[in-house]
Residue frames as a rotation matrix with the C-alpha (Angstrom) as fourth column:
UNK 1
-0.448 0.866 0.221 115.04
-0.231 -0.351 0.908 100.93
0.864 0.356 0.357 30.58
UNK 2
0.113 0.646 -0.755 113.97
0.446 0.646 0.620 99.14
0.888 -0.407 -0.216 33.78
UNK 3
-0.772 -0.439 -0.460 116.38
0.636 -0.515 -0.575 101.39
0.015 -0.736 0.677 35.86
UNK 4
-0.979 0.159 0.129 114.09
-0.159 -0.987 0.009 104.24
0.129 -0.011 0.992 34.62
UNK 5
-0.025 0.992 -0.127 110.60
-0.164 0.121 0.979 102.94
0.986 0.045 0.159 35.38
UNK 6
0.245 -0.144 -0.959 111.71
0.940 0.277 0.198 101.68
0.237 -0.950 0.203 38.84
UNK 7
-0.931 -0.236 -0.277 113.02
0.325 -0.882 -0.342 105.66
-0.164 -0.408 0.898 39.30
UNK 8
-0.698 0.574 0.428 109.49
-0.187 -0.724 0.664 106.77
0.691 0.383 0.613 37.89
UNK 9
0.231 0.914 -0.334 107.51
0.229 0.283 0.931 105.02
0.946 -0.292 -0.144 40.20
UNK 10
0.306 0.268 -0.914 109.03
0.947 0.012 0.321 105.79
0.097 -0.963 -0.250 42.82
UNK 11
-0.889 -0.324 0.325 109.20
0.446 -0.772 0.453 109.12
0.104 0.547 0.831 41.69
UNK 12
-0.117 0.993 0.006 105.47
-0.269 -0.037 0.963 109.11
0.956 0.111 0.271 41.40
UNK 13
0.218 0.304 -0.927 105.09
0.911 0.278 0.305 107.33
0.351 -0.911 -0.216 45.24
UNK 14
-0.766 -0.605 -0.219 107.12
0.627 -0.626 -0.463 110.35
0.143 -0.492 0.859 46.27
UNK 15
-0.692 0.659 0.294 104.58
-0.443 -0.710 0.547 112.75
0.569 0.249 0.783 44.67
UNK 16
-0.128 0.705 -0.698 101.90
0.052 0.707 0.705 110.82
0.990 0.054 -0.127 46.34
UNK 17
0.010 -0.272 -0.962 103.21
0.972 0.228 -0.055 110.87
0.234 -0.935 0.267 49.80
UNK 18
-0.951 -0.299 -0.084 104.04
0.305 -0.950 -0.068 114.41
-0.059 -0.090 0.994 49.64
UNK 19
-0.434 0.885 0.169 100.26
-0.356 -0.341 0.870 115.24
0.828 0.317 0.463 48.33
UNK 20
0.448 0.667 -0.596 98.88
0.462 0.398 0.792 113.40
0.766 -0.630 -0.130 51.09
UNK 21
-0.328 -0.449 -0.831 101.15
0.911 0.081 -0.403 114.47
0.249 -0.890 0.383 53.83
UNK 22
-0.854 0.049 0.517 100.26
0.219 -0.869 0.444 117.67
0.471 0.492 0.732 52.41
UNK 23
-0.242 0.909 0.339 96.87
-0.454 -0.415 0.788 117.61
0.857 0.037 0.513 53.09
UNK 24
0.509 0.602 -0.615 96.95
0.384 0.481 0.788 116.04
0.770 -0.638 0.014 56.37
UNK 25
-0.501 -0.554 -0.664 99.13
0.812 -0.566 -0.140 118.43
-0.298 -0.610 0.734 57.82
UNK 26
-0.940 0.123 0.318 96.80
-0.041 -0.967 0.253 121.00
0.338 0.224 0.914 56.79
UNK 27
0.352 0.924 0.150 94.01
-0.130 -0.111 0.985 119.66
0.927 -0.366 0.081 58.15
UNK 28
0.424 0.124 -0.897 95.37
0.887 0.141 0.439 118.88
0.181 -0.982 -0.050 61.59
UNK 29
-0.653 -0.535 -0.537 96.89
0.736 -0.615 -0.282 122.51
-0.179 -0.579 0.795 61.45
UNK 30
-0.392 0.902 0.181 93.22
-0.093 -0.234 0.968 123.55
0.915 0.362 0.176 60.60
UNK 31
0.445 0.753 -0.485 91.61
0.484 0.253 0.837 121.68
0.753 -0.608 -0.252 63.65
UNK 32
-0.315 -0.496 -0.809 94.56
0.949 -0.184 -0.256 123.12
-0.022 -0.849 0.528 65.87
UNK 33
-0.874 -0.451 -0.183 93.66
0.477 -0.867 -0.141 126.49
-0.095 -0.210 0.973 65.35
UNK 34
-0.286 0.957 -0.035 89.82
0.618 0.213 0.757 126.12
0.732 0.195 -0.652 65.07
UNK 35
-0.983 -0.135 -0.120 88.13
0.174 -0.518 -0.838 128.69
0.051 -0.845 0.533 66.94
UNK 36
-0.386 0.914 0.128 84.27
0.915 0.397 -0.075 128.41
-0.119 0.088 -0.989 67.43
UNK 37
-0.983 0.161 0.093 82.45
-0.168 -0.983 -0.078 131.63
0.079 -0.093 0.993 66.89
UNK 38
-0.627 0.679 -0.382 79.26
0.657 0.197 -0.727 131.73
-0.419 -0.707 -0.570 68.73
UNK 39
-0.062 0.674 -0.736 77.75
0.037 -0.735 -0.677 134.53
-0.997 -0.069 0.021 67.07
UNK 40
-0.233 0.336 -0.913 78.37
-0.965 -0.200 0.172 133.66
-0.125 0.921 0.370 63.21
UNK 41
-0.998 0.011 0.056 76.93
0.031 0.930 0.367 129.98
-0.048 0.368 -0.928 63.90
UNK 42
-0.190 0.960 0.204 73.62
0.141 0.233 -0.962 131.10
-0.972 -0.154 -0.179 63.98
UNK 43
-0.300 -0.149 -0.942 74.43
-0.722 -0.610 0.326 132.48
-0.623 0.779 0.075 60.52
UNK 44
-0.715 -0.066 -0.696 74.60
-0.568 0.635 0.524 128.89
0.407 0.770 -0.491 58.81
UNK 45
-0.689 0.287 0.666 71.37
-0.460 0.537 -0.707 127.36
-0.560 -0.793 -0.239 61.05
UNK 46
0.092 0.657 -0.748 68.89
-0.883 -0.294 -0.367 128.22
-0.461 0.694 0.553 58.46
UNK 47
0.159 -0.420 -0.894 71.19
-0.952 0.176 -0.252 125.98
0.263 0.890 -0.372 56.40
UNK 48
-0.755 -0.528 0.389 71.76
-0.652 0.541 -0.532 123.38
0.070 -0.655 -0.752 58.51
UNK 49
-0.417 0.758 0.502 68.39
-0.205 0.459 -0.864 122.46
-0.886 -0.463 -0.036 59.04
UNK 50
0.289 0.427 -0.857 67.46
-0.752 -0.452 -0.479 122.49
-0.592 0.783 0.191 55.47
UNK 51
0.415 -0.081 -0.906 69.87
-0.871 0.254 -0.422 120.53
0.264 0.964 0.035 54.20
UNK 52
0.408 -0.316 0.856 70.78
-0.623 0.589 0.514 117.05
-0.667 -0.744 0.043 55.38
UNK 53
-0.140 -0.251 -0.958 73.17
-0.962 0.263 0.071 114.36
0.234 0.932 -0.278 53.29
UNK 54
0.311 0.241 0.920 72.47
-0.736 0.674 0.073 111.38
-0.602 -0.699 0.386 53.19
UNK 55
0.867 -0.444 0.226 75.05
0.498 0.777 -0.386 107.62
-0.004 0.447 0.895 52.00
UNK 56
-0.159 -0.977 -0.145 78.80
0.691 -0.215 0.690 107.85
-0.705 0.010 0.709 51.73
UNK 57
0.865 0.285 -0.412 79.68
-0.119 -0.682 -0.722 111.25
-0.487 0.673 -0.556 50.40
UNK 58
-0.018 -0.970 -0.244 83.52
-0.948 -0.061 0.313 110.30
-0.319 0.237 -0.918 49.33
UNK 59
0.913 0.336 -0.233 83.82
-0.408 0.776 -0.481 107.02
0.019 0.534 0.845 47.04
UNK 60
0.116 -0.910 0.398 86.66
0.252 0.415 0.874 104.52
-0.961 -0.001 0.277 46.73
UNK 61
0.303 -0.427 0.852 86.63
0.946 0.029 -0.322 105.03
0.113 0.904 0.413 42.87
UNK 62
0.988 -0.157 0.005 86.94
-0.147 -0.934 -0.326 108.77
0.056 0.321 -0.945 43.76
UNK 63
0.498 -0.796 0.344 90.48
-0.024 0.384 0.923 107.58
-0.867 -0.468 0.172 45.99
UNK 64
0.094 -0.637 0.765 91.45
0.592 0.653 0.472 105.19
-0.800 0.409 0.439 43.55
UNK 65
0.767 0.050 0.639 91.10
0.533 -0.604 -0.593 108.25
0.356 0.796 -0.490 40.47
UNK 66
0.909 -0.331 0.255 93.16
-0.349 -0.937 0.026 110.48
0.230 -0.113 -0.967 42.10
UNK 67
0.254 -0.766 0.591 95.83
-0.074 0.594 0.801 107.90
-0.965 -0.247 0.094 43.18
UNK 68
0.070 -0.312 0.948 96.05
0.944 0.329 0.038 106.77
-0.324 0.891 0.317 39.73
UNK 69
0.754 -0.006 0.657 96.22
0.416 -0.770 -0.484 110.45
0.509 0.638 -0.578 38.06
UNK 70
0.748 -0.595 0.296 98.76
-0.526 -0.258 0.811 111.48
-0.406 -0.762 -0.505 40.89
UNK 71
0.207 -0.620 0.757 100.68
0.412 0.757 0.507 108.72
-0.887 0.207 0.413 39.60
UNK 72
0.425 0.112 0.898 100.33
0.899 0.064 -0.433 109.53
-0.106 0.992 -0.073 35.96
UNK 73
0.934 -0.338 0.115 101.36
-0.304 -0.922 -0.239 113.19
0.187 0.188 -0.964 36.66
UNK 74
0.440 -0.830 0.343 104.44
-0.506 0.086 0.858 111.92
-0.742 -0.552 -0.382 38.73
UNK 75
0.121 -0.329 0.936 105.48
0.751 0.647 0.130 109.70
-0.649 0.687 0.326 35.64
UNK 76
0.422 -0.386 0.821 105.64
0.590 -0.570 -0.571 112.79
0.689 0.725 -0.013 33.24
UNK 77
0.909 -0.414 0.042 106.77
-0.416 -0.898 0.145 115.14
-0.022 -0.149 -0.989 35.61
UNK 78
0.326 -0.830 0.453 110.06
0.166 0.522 0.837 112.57
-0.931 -0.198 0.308 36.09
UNK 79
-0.119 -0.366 0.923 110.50
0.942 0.251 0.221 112.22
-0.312 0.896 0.315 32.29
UNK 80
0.790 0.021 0.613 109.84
0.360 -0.825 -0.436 116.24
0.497 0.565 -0.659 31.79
UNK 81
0.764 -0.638 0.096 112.62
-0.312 -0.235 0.921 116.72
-0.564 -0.734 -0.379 34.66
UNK 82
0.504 -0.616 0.606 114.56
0.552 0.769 0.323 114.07
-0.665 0.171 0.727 32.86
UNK 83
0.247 -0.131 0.960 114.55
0.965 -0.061 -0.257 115.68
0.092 0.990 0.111 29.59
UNK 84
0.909 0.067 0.412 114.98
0.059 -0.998 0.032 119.17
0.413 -0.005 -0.911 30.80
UNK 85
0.701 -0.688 0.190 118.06
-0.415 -0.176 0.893 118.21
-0.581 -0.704 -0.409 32.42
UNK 86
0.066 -0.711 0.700 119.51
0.709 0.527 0.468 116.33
-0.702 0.466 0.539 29.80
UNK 87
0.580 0.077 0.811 118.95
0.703 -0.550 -0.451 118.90
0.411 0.832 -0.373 27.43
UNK 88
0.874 -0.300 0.381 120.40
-0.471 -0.717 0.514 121.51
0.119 -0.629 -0.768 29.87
UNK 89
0.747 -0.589 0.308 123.63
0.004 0.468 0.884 119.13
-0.665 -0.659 0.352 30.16
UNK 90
0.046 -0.524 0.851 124.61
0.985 0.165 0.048 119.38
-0.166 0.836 0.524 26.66
């Protein structure tokens, strides 16, 4: 039983790593290919001026949710993998 919790979790880190790496290789292959357009930024001025945010828009509890559900998916998906392969073995 302990083998298999020590494979879910890091199971689940995997997922985790991947999801992030994920999205930070898409943003930095975002900013690399960023091209300014000069004629549809006047489009969003209107907007710009209008609307201004203001305090932290991203939260640690937001982080620490999605870590923890990331996890939680990575824990069933292991144990639906599991079981779909054992079942497939017999």
């Amino acid at each position: 039983m302990g083998k298999t919790i020590i494979q879910s979790v890091l199971f689940s880190m995997a997922v985790i790593v991947i999801y992030f790496g994920i999205q930070i290789g898409w943003g930095m292959y975002q900013t690399m290919n960023y091209v300014p357009d000069v004629i549809k930024a006047y489009e969003t001025v209107g907007y710009l001026e209008s609307k201004v945010s203001f305090g932290v828009i991203g939260s640690p509890t937001d982080w620490a949710g999605q870590l923890a559900l990331l996890f939680v998916a990575g824990v069933a998906a292991f144990f639906a993998l599991r079981w779909i392969f054992r079942t497939i073995k017999r």
